[in-house]
KEDO-20623 format. One record per residue (C-alpha): residue number from 1; residue in one letter; x, y negated, z. Coordinates in Angstrom, 1 decimal. Layout:
// KEDO-20623
R     k   r       xx       yy       zz
R   NUM   A        X        Y        Z
...
//
This chain:
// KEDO-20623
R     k   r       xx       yy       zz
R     1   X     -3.1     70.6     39.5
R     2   X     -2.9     70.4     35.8
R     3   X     -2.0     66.3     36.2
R     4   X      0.6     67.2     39.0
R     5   X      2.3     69.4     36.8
R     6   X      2.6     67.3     34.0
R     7   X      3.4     64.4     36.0
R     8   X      6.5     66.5     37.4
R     9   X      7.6     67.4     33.6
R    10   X      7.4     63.6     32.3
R    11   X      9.3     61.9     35.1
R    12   X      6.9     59.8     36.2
R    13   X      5.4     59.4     39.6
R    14   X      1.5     58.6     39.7
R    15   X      0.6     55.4     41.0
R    16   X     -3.0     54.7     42.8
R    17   X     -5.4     51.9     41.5
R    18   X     -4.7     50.3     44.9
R    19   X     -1.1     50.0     44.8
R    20   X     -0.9     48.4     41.0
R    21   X      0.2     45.0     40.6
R    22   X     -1.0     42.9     37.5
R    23   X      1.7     40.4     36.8
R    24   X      1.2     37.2     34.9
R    25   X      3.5     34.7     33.3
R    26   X      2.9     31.3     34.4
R    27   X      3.9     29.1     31.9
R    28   X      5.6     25.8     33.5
R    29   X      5.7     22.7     31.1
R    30   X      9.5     21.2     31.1
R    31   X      9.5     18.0     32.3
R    32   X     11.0     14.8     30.9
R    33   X     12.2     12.4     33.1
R    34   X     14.2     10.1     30.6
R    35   X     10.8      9.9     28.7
R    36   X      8.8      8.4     31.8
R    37   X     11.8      6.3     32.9
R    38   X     11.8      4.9     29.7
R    39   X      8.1      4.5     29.1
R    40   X      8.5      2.2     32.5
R    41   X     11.6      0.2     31.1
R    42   X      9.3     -0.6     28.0
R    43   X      6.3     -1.3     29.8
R    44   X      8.4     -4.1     32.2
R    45   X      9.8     -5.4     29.1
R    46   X      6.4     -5.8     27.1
R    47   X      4.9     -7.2     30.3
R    48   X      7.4    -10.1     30.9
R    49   X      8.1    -10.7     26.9
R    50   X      4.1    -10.9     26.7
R    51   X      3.9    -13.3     29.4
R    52   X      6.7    -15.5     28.7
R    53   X      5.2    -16.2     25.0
R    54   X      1.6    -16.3     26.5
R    55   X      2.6    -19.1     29.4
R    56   X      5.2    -21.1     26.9
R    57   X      3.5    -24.6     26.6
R    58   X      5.0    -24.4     22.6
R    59   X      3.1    -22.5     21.0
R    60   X      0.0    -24.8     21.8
R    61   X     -2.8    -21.4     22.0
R    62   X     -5.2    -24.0     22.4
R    63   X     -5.0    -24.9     18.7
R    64   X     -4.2    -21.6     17.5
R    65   X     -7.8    -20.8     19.2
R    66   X     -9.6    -23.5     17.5
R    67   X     -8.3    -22.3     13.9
R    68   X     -7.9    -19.1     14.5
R    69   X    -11.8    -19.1     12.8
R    70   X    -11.8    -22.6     11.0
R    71   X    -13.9    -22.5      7.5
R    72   X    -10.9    -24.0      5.8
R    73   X     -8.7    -20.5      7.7
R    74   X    -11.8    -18.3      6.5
R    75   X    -12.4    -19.1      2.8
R    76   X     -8.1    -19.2      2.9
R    77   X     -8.7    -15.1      3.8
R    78   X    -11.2    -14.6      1.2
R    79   X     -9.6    -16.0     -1.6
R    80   X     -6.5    -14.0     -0.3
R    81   X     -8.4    -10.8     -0.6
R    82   X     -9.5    -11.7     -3.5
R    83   X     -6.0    -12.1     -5.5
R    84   X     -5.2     -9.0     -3.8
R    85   X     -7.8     -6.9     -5.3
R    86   X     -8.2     -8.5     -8.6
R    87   X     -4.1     -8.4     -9.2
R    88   X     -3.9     -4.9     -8.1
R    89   X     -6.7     -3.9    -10.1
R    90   X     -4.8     -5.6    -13.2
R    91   X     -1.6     -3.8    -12.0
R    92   X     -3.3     -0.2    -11.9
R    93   X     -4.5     -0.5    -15.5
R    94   X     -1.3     -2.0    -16.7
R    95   X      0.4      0.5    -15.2
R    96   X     -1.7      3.1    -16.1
R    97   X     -1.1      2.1    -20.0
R    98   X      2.4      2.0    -19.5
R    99   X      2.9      5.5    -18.5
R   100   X      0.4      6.8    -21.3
R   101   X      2.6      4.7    -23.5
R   102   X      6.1      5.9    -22.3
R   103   X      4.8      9.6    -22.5
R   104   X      3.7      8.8    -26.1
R   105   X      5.4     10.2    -29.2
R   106   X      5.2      6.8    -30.8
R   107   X      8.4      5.2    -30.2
R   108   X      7.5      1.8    -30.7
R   109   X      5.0      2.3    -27.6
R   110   X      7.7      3.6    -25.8
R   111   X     10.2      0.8    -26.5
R   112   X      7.5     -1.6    -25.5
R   113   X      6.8      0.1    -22.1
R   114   X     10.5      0.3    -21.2
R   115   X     10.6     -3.5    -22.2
R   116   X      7.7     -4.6    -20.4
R   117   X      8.7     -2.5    -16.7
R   118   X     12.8     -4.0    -17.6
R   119   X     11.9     -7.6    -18.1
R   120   X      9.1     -8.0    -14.9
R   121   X     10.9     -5.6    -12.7
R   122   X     14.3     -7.6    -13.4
R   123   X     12.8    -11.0    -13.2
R   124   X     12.3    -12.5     -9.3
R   125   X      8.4    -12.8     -8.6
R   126   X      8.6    -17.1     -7.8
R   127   X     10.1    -17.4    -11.0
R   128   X      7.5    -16.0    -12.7
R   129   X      5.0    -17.4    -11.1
R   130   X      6.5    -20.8    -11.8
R   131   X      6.4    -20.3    -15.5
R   132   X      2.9    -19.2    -15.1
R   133   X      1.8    -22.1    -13.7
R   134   X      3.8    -24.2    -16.3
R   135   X      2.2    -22.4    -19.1
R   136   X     -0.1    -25.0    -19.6
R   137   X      2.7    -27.3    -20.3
R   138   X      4.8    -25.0    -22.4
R   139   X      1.7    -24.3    -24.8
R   140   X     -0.9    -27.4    -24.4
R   141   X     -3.1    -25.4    -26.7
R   142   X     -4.0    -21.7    -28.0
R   143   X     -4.4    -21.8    -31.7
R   144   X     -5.7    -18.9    -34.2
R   145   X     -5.0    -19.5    -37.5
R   146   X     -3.6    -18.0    -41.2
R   147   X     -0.2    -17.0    -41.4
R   148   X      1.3    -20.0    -43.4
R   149   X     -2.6    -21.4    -43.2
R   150   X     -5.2    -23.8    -41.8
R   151   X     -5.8    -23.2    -38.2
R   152   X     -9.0    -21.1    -37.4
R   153   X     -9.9    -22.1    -34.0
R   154   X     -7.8    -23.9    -30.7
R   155   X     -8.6    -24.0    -27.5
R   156   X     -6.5    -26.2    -24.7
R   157   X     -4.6    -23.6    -22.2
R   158   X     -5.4    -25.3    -19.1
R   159   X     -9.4    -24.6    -19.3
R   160   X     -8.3    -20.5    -19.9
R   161   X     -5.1    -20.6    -17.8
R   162   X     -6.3    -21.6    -15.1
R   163   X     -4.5    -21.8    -11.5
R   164   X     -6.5    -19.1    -10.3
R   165   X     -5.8    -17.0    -13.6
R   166   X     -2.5    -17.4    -13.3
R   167   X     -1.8    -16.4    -10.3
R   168   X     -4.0    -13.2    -11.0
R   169   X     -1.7    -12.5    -14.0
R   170   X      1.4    -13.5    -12.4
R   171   X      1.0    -11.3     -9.3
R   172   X     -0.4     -8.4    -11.8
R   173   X      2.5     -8.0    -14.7
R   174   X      5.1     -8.4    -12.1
R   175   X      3.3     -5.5     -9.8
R   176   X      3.1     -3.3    -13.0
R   177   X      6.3     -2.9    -13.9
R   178   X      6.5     -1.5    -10.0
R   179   X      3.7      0.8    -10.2
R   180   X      4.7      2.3    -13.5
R   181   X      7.7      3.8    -12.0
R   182   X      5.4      4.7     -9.4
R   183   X      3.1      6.2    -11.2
R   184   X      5.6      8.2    -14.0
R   185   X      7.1      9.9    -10.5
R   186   X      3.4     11.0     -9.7
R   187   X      2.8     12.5    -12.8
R   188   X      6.5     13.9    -13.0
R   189   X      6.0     16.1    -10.0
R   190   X      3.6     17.9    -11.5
R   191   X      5.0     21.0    -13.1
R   192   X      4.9     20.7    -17.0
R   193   X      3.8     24.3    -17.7
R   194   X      0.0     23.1    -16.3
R   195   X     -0.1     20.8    -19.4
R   196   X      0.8     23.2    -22.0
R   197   X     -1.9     26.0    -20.3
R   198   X     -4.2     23.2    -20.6
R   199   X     -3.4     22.9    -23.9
R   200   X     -3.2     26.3    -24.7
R   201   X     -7.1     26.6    -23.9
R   202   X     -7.5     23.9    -26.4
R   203   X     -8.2     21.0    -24.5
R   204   X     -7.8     17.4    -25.0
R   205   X     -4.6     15.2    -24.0
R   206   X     -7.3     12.7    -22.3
R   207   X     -9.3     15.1    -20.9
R   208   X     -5.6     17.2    -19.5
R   209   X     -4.9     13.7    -17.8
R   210   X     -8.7     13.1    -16.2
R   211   X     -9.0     16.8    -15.1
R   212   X     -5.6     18.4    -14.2
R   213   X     -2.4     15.9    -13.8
R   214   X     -4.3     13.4    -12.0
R   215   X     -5.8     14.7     -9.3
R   216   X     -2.4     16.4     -8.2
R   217   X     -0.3     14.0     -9.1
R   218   X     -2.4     11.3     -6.9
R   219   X     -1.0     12.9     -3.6
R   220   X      2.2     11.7     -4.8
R   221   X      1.0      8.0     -6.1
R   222   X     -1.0      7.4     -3.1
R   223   X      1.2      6.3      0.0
R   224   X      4.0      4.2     -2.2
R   225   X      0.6      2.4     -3.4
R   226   X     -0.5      1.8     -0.4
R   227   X      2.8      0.2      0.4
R   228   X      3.0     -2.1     -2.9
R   229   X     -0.9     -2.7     -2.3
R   230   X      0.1     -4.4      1.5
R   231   X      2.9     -6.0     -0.3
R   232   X      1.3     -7.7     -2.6
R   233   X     -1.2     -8.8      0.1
R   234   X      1.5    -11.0      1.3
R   235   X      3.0    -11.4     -1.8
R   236   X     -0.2    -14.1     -2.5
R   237   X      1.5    -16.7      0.1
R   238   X      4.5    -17.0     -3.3
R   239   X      1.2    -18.7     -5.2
R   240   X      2.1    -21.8     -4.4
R   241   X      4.8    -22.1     -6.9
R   242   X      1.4    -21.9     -9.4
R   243   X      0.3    -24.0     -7.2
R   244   X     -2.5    -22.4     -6.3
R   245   X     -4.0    -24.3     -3.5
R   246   X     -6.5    -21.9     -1.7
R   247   X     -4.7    -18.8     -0.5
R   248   X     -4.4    -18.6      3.5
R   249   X     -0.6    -19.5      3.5
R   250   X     -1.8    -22.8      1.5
R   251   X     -4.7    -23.8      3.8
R   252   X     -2.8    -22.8      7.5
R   253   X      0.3    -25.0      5.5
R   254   X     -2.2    -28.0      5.1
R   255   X     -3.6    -28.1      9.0
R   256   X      0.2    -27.8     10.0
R   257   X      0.9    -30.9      8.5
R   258   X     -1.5    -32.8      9.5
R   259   X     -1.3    -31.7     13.1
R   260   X      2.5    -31.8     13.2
R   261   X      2.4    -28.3     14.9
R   262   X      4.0    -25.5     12.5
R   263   X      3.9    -22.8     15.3
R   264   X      0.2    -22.0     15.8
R   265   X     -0.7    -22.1     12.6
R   266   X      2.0    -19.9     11.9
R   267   X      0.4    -17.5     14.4
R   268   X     -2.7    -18.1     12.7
R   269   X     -1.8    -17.0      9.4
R   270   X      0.4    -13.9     10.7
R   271   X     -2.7    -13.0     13.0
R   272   X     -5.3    -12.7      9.6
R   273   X     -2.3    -10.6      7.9
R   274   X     -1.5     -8.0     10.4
R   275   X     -5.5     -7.7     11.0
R   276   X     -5.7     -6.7      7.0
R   277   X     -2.7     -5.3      6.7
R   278   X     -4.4     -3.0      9.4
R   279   X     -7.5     -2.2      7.8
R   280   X     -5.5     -1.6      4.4
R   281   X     -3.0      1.5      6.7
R   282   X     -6.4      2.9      7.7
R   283   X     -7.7      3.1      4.1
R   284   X     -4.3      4.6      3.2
R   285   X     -4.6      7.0      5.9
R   286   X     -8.0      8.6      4.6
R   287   X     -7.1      8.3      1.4
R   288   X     -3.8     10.1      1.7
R   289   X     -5.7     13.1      4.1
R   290   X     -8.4     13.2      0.8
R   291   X     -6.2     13.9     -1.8
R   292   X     -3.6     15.8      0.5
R   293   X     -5.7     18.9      1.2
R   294   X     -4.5     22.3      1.4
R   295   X     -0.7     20.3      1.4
R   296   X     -0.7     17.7      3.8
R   297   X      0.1     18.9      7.7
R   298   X     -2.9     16.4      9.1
R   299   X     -4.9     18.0      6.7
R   300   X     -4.1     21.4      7.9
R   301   X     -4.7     20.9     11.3
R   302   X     -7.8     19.3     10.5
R   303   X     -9.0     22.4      8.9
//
């Protein structure tokens, strides 16, 4: 009785367990036709491009096959990788002394950081690498001796410039002056108040760099890295102008003329380049998701 009457003062009529009705929304994904019809347009077009190039007598896959793996191909790769790594490593630390340098109070350092990145940066990389490998020429001999004296102690440049050295140092000064800029963005995206804290609890300038503006500022250095690190992978085929004789380029060059067929070894060359180049995005990736945590949106959803 009590319920009827204060059903009749609300308004509301009472409805029996039976008679309710739970209802649901039904969530219908939106379709995209343009995407499908165009998925198909792309897949005919890969189909027939890839089976024109595949059937085309011209590229001769037979011999891009057989050198695909040759030993001369292989130890072409290696040394490849190797210029890579060494000359990037030479870059980093330049580049790491330039900034230090440009940040410095001394303005002598400073003038001779803005020098260095204005004279490598403005400079084309096959010139440089020309006079590098004409250094030997230029100065037949590195001498130590008294100002106005007798001469200490020479040495001929060709047994300490060597073609492999120069190349290292050619590919390295010219990637500096790059990563500098790189580098002095990093840093300069950090806020500046975080250095003078730092230095407000008494710590050191070295230890401010190691400990706070590096680790944030690598987030920022990271992916235009990766990019001049791939660059300068296939920057190495320039070595020639050394010449430096046993990069990939050189050694897929050398089978091409003596087979008369430019095309496959062509292939074979691109083919070990877009294999590294692959490996060196996947690096990249990881390394970018590492230092990119608690930022980065892959990292976010990771977590």
């Amino acid at each position: 009785m009590t319920s009827d009457v204060e059903n009749i003062g609300t308004g509301f009529e009472p409805v029996s367990s039976d008679r309710q009705e739970i209802t649901r929304n039904v969530v219908v994904p939106r379709r995209h036709p343009g995407r499908w019809i165009a998925v198909a347009v792309l897949a005919v077009l890969a189909f027939q491009i890839g089976q024109a190039i595949s059937v085309n007598p011209n590229f001769h896959w037979d011999v891009y096959l057989s050198y695909l793996f040759a030993p001369q191909v292989v130890r072409g790769v290696g040394w490849t990788l190797l210029l890579t790594i060494v000359a990037m490593t030479v870059a980093i630390t330049v580049a790491g002394l330039l900034v230090a340098m440009r940040d410095s109070e001394n303005p002598i350092f400073r003038s001779i950081a803005y020098g260095w990145v204005w004279f490598f940066r403005g400079t084309p990389i096959y010139t440089q690498l020309l006079f590098w490998g004409l250094f030997a020429v230029l100065f037949p001999s590195l001498s130590l001796s008294i100002p106005f004296g007798p001469e200490i102690v020479s040495v001929e440049t060709k047994y300490i410039v060597t073609p492999a050295i120069a190349a290292i140092l050619g590919l390295g000064f010219n990637e500096s002056a790059y990563l500098t800029e790189i580098f002095r963005a990093g840093f300069n995206s950090i806020d500046r108040g975080q250095a003078e804290a730092a230095q407000a609890l008494g710590m050191k300038r070295a230890k401010i760099w190691i400990r706070i503006l590096m680790p944030q500022a690598m987030r920022v250095i990271i992916p235009p890295t990766g990019n001049e690190t791939i660059g300068m992978l296939k920057m190495t085929s320039l070595v020639l102008a050394i010449p430096f004789t046993l990069d990939l380029t050189f050694a897929t060059n050398a089978i091409s003329n003596r087979l008369y067929l430019p095309i496959p070894l062509l292939l074979v060359a691109g083919t070990w380049y877009l294999a590294i180049t692959s490996l060196l995005m996947v690096g990249q990736y990881f390394l970018e998701r590492h230092f990119g945590k608690g930022v980065s949106v892959h990292s976010t959803r990771a977590e």
